[in-house]
C-alpha positions as CSV (number, residue, x, y, z in Angstrom):
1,X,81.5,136.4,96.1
2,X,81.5,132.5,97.2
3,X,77.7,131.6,98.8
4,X,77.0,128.6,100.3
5,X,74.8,127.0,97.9
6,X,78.4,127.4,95.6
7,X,80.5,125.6,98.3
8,X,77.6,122.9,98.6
9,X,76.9,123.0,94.7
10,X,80.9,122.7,94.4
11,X,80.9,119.7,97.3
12,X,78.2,117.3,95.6
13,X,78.3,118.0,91.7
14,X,81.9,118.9,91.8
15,X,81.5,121.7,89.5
16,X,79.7,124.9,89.9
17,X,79.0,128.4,87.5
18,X,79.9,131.4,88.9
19,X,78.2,134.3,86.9
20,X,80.5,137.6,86.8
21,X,83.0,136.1,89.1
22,X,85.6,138.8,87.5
23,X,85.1,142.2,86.3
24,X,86.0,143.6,83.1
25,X,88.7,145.3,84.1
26,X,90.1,141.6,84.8
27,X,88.7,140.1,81.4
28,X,90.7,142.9,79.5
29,X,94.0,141.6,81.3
30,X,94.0,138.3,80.8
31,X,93.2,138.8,77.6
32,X,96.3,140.8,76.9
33,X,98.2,138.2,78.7
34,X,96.5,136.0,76.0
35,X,97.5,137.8,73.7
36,X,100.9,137.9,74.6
37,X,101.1,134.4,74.9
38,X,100.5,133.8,71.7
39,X,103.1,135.9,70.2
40,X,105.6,134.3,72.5
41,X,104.4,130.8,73.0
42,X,106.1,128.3,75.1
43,X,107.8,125.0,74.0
44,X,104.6,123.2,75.4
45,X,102.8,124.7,73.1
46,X,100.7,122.8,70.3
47,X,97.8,122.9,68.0
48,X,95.6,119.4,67.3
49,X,92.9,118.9,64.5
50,X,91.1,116.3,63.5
51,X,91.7,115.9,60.5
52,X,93.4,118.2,57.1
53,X,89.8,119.0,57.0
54,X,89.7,120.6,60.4
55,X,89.4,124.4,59.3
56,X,90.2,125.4,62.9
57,X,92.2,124.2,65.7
58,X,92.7,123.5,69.5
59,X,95.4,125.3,70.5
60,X,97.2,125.2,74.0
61,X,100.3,126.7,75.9
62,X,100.9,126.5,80.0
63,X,103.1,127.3,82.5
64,X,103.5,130.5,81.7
65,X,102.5,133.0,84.5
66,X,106.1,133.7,85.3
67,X,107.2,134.8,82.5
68,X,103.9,136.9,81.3
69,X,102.9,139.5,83.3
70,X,99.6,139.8,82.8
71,X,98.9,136.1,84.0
72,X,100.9,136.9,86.9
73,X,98.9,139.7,88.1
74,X,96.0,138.1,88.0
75,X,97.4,135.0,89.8
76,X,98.1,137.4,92.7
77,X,95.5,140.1,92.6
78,X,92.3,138.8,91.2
79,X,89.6,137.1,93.5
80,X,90.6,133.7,91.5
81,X,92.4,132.8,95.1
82,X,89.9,133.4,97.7
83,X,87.2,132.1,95.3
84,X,89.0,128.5,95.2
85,X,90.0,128.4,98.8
86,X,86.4,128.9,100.0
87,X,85.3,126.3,97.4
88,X,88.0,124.0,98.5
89,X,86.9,124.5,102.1
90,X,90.9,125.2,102.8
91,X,92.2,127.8,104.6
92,X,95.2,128.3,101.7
93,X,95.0,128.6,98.3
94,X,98.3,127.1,96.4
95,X,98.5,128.1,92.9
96,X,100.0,125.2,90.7
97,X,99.7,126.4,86.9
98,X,97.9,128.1,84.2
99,X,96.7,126.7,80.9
100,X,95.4,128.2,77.8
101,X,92.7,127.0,75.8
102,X,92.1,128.4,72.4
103,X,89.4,126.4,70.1
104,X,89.8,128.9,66.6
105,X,86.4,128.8,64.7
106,X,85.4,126.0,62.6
107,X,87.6,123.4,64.9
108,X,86.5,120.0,64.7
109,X,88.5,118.4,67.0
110,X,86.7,117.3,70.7
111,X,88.3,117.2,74.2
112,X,88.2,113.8,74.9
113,X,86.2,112.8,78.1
114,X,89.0,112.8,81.3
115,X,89.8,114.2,84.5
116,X,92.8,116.4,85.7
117,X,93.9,114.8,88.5
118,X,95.8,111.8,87.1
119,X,97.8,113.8,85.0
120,X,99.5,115.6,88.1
121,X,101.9,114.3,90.4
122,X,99.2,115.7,93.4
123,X,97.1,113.7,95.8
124,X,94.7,114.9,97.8
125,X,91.4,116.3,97.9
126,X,91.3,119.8,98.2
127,X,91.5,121.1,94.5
128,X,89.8,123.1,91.9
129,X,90.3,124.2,88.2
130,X,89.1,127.4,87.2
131,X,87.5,127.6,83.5
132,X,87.5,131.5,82.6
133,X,86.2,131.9,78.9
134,X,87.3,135.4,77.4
135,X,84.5,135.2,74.9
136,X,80.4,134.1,74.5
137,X,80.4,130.4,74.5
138,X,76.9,128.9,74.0
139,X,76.3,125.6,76.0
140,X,77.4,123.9,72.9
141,X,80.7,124.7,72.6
142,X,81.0,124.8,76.6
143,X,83.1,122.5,78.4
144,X,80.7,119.6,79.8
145,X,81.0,117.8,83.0
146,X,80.0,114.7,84.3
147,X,77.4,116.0,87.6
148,X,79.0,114.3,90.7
149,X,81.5,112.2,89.0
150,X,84.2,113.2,91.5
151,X,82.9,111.4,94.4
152,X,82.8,108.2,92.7
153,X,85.8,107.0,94.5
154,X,87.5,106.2,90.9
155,X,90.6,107.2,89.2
156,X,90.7,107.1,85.2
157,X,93.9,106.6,83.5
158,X,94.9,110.2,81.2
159,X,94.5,109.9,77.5
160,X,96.5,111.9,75.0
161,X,94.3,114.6,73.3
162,X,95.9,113.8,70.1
163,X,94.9,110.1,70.0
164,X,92.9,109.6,72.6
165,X,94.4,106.5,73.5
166,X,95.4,106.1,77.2
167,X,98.9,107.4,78.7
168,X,101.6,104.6,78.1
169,X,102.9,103.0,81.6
170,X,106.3,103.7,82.8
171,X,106.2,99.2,83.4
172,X,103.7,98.2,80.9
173,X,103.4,95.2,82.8
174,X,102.3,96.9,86.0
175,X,98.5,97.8,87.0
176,X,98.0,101.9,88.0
177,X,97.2,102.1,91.6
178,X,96.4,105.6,93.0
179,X,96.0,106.4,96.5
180,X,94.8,102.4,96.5
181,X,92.4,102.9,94.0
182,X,92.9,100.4,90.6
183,X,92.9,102.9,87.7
184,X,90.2,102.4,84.7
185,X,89.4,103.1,81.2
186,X,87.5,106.6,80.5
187,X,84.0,105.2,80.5
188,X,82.3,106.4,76.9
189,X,80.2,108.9,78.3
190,X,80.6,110.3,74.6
191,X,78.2,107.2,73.2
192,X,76.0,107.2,76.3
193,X,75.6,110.6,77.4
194,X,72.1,108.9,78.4
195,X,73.9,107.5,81.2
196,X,74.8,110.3,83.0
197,X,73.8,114.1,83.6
198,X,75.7,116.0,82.0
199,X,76.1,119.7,83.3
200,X,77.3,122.8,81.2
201,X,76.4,126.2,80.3
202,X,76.1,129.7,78.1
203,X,79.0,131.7,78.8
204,X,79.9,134.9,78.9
205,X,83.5,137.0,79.7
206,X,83.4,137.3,83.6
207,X,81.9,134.1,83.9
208,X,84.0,131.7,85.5
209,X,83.6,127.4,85.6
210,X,85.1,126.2,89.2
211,X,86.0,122.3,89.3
212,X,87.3,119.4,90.8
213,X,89.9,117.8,89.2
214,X,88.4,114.4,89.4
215,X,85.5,115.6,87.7
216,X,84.9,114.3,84.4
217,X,84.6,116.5,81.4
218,X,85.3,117.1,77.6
219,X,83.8,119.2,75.4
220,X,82.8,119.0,71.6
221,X,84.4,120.8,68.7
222,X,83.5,125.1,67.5
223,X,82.1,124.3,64.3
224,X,79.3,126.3,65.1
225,X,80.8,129.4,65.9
226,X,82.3,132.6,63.6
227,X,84.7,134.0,67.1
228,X,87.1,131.8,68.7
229,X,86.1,130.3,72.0
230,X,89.3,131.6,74.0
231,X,89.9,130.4,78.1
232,X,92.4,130.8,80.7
233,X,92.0,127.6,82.9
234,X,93.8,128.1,86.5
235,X,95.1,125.3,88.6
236,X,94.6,125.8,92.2
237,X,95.5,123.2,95.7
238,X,94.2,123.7,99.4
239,X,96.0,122.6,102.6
240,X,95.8,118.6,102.1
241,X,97.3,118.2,98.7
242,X,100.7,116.3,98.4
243,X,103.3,115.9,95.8
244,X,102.9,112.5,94.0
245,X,104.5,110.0,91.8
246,X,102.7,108.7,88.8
247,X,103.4,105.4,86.9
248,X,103.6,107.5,83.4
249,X,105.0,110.9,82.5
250,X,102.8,114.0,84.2
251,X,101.9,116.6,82.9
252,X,103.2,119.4,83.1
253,X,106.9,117.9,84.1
254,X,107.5,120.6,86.7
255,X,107.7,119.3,90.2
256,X,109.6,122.3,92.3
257,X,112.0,119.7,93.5
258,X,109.3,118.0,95.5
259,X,109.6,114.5,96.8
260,X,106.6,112.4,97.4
261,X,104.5,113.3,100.5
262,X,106.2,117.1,100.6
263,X,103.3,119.5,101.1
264,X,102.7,121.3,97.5
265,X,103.1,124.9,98.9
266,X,106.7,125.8,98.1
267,X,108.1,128.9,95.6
268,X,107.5,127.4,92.7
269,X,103.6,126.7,93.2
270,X,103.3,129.9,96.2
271,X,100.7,129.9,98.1
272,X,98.4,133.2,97.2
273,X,95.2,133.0,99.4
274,X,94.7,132.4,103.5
275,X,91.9,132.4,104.9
């Protein structure tokens, strides 16, 4: 399932592609729970464009593998667990959330270049996102990631999606320190991707993107394609992380009534994998 040139892939780029990680069977669930979701979407759910010209849209909705059950089975019963927790190198898997990710044909609007990890009240360094596309996406319309960026030792203030402009401060006279590390600007790895090697892929339903959350990524627009580019990204944590304050709102607001330091296993994100 998991070899070792994935866990060493995984360790040094921070991102690796897993090629029929999940059967059909599992596709065809998800996508109902997709399905669902969008007939019942959540109050965090939204839609961005670029512009009244944008003929598509980004749509996305998460935390919602409660209340769907379709999500919830394959939080529990799919590979998704062990595959993160031998990535990870952890000997638990903690599941923190879901998140759709619908780009409708024609969409114009980018993900801005970021990484996860700021956004979530979480320390530590056992983590991994996984990227599960429901439909072909050719390397163009992939998410793209920033080879190695993880181990850079840096932390990059969030942006909003909308504007792209960087989270506001809870003290906008204070300087964002993580885990001792000063937080930066997102460097515009959009206007140099020269800089940089940039990793992505052709997709197809099964396939499956694990990474780390302090990976950098973004991904362009679907202009180029007729069907809509529809993924299920899962949130996973291994045995170091650690609930976390941040010095602007997180996202999502849950917390399971954690206080900072507290080990993240608990009901609300339940552990689903040991080894």
């Amino acid at each position: 399932m998991v070899t070792e040139e994935d866990v060493r892939r995984y360790r040094e780029d921070g991102v690796v592609c897993l090629r029929q990680a999940f059967d059909p069977a599992w596709v065809k669930t998800v996508a109902a729970g997709v399905s669902r979701n969008l007939a019942e979407p959540s109050d965090y759910a939204g839609t961005l464009k670029a512009g009244e010209d944008d003929r598509g849209g980004f749509f996305d909705d998460y935390c919602n593998w409660q209340r769907i059950p379709e999500y919830r089975r394959f939080v529990y019963e799919s590979p998704a667990g062990e595959i993160v927790g031998r990535l990870m190198e952890s000997s638990t898997a903690i599941f923190y959330h879901e998140h759709l990710l619908i780009k409708w044909p024609g969409t114009h609007k980018r993900t801005p270049w970021h990484h996860d990890q700021p956004y979530y009240p979480v320390n530590g360094w056992q983590n991994c996102s996984l990227w599960m596309p429901l439909d072909l996406v050719p390397a163009e319309a992939c998410v793209q990631f920033v080879a190695g960026s993880h181990r850079w030792g840096r932390w990059f203030v969030p942006r909003k999606f909308a504007s792209e402009k960087n989270y506001p401060l809870h003290d906008s006279g204070s300087t964002p320190v993580i885990e001792g590390v000063t937080l930066e600007d997102v460097p515009p790895v959009a206007e140099r991707p020269q800089d940089y090697e940039i990793l992505t892929w052709d997709m197809q339903p099964g396939d499956v993107i694990a990474f780390h959350m302090l990976a950098l990524h973004g991904a362009d627009g679907t202009r180029m394609l007729e069907t809509p580019r529809r993924v299920l990204a899962t949130r996973w944590l291994g045995d170091d992380a650690r609930f976390a304050t941040r010095p602007w709102e997180i996202s999502p607001t849950t917390t399971g009534g954690l206080r900072p330091g507290d080990p993240m296993a608990c009901e609300t994100f339940p552990t689903v994998w040991r080894m």
